[in-house]
C-alpha positions, 0 to 999 in steps of 0.5 A: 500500500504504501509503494502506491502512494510513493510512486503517486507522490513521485509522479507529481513531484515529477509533473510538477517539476517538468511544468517548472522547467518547462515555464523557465523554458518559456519564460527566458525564450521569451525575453531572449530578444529584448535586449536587442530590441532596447538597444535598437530603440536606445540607439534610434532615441539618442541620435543626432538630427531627427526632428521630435516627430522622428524620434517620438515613433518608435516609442508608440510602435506595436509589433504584434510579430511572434 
């Protein structure tokens, strides 16, 4: 009797930390591109001769690709 509840117990353990890895896994190849994307809109906002309208568009951009 008490063989099945461990082997229960090591198969949540398990799911759970499967689900865990799996979140990180997401989480950190999700943000994987901002730091270019921060320091092409840095590069664009600190540039010399546009005009305000020029340097105010990229902060208002949606980029709705995946």
């Amino acid at each position: 009797m008490n063989n099945k509840y461990l082997s229960i117990n090591v198969w949540i353990l398990l799911g759970v930390t499967i689900v865990l890895i799996l979140f990180t896994f997401i989480l950190v190849f999700h943000n994987e591109t901002i730091p270019n994307k921060i320091y092409q809109d840095r590069n664009n906002l600190l540039s010399v001769g546009k005009t305000a309208a020029e340097l105010i568009k990229p902060i208002g951009k949606i980029n709705l690709a995946l």
